[in-house]
Structures are given as C-alpha cells and as structure tokens.
C-alpha positions as CSV (number, residue, x, y, z in Angstrom):
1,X,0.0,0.0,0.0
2,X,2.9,2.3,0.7
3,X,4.3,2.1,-2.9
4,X,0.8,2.9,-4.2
5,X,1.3,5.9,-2.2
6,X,4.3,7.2,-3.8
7,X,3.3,5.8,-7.8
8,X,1.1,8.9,-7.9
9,X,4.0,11.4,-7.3
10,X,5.9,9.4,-9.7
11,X,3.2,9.3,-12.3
12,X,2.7,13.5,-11.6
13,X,6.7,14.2,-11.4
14,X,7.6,12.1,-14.8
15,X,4.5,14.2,-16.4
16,X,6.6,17.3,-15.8
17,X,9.8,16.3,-16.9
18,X,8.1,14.7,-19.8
19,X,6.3,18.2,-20.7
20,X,9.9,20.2,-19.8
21,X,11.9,18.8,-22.2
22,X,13.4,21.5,-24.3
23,X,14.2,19.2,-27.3
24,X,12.9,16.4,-29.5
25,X,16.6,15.0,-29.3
26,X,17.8,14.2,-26.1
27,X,20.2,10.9,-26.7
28,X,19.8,9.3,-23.0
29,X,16.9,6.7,-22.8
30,X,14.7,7.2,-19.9
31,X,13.0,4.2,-18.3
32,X,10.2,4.5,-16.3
33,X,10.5,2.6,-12.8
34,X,8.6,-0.5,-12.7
35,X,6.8,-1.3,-9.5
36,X,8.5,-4.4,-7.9
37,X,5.8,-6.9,-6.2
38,X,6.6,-8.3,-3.3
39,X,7.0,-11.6,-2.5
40,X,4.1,-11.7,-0.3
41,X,2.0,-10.5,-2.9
42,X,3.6,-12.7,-5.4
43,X,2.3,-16.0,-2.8
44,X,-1.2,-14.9,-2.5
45,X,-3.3,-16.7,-5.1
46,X,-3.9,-20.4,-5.7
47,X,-1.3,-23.0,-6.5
48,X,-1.5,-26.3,-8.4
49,X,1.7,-29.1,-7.4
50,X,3.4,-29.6,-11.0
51,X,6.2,-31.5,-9.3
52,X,7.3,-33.5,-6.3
53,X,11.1,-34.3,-6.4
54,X,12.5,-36.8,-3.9
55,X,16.4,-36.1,-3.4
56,X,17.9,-39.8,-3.6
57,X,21.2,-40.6,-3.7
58,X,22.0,-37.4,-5.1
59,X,19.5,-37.3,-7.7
60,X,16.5,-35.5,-8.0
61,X,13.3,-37.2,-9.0
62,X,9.3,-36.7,-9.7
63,X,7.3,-38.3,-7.4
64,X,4.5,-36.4,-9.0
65,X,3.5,-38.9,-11.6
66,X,2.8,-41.3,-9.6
67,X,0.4,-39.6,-7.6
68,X,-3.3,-40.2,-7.9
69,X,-4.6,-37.2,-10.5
70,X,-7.3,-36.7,-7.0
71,X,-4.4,-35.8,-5.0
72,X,-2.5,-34.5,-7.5
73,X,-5.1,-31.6,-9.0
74,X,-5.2,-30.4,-5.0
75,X,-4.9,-26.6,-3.9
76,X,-2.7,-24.5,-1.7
77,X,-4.4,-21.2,-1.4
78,X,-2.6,-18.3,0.0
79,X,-5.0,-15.8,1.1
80,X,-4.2,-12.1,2.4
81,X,-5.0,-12.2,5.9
82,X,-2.7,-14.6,6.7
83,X,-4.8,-17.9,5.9
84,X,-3.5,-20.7,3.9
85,X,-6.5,-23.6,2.6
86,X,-6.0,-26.4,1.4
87,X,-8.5,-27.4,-1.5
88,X,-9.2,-30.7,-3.1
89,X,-9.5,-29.1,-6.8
90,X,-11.2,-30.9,-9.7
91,X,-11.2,-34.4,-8.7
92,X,-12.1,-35.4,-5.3
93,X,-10.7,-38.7,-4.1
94,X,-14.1,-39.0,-2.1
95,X,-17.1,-37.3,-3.3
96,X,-18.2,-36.9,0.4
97,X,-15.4,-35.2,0.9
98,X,-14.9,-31.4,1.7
99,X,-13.8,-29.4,-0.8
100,X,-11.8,-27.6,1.7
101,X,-10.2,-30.5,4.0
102,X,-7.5,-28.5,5.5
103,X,-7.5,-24.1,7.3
104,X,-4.4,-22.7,8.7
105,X,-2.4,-20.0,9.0
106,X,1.2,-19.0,7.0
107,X,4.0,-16.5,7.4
108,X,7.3,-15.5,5.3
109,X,10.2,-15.1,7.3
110,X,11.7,-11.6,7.8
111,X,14.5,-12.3,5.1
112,X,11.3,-13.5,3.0
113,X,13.4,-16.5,2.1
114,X,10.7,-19.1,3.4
115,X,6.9,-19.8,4.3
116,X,5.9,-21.5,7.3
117,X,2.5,-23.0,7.0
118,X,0.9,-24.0,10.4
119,X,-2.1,-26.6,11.0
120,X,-3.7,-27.4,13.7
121,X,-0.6,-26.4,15.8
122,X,1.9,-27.9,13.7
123,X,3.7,-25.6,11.5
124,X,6.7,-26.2,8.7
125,X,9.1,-24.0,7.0
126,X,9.1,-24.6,3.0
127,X,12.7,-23.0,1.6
128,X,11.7,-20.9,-1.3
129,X,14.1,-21.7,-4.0
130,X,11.9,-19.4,-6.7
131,X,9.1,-17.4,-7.3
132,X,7.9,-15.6,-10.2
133,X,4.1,-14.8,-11.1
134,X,3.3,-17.7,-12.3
135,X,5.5,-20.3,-10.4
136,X,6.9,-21.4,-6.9
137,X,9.2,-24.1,-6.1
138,X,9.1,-25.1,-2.2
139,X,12.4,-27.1,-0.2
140,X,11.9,-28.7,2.6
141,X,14.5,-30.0,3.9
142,X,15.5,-33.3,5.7
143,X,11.6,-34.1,5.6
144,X,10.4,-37.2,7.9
145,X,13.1,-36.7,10.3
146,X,15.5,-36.2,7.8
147,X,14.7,-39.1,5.9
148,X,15.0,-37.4,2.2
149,X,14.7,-33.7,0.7
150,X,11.2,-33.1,-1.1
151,X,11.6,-30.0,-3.1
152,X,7.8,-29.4,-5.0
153,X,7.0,-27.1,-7.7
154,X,3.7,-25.5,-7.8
155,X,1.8,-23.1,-11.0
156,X,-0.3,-20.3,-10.5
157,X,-4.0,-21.0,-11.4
C-alpha cells in the first residue's frame, strides 16, 4: 500500500519532466520505474503441485506422476489475511469429501526466504528456491526426520 502511495508522485513528477523537455533530441533513454511486487503478494493466489522431487542418492526425481490425479489436482491457497487452505481441486478422491479439507495459517520469514504454514498447531518451514508470477518451487528440507529432501514445484491457477 505504501508504494501505491508514492506511484502517484511518480506518475505526476515524470508528467513534468516529460512536458519540460526542451528538445525532441535528447540521446539518454529514460526508463520509467517498474513497481516491484513483493514476495508476499507474489504467494497470495492459488497454487496447483506440477512436481514432487525426492532427493535420492544425489538425484532429483518426480514423485509427482505417480500420484493419484485426486491428489495431484489439489490446492494450496494463499489468502491475504494470513490464511492458507488447502483445497481438493477438480477431482475429489471422495465425493463426500470437503472441498476444503485442511484451514491454517502461514508467514514468510523476515529475510522473506521461506513460508511457514501452520495446521492445527503444527507448522513447517518450506525454503523458497523461486518465485515468479506464475510459479513457486518449495524445499523442505530433511523431511520425515531427515529421511530425504522433497523439493515441489507448484503453477499459478
């Protein structure tokens, strides 16, 4: 909200130089500043996993087509007030079952270098590895008591 703030000044102060200009043929190029989203407002939308990669022995490897396309169509839905859902998408693997089957909460740390999600009083730091508009790829770590490294790659919807 801040930056929105200060794009009006900058809308209103490159007006005027615009309009100032003495000549047509000024050689420097000027570039008008682009507003840079945060990475909290990149997470808030709805994700779809398009990966699950198992570290072993050195070696990455997708999980994700083994899946079961009911599990595998699921949701993670940032939200801006701090709630994280988790949604069963398209294909339930129940029909009985809620659409919504999991509510908690989630945080970035204050480097914004990872997301911990927390459930029913259990929480977990993801790594983020990358994060553009339209995808996010999540580490965590030594997951199942160190067991193996899960990183997951998730795609905007």
């Amino acid at each position: 909200m801040k930056n929105l703030h200060l794009l009006i000044p900058m809308l209103f102060l490159s007006l005027a130089i615009s309009f100032s200009s003495c000549s047509d043929d000024d050689s420097e190029d000027q570039v008008d500043p682009i507003e840079e989203v945060s990475v909290e407002m990149q997470l808030i939308k709805s994700w779809k996993q398009i990966e699950y990669n198992v570290l072993v022995d050195g070696n990455w490897i997708d999980d994700h087509p083994n899946q079961e396309v009911c599990t595998s169509d699921d949701l993670i839905v940032f939200k801006t007030n701090s709630e994280v859902c988790f949604d069963e998408g398209a294909t339930k693997c129940d029909p009985n079952d809620d659409q919504v089957y999991a509510n908690g909460t989630w945080s970035l740390s204050s480097d914004e270098m990872s997301v911990e999600i927390m459930i029913v009083n259990q929480s977990q730091n993801f790594n983020i590895v990358s994060l553009t508009e339209n995808r996010l790829e999540l580490e965590l770590p030594e997951f199942e008591d160190g067991q193996y490294d899960v990183r997951i790659v998730l795609e905007a919807q």
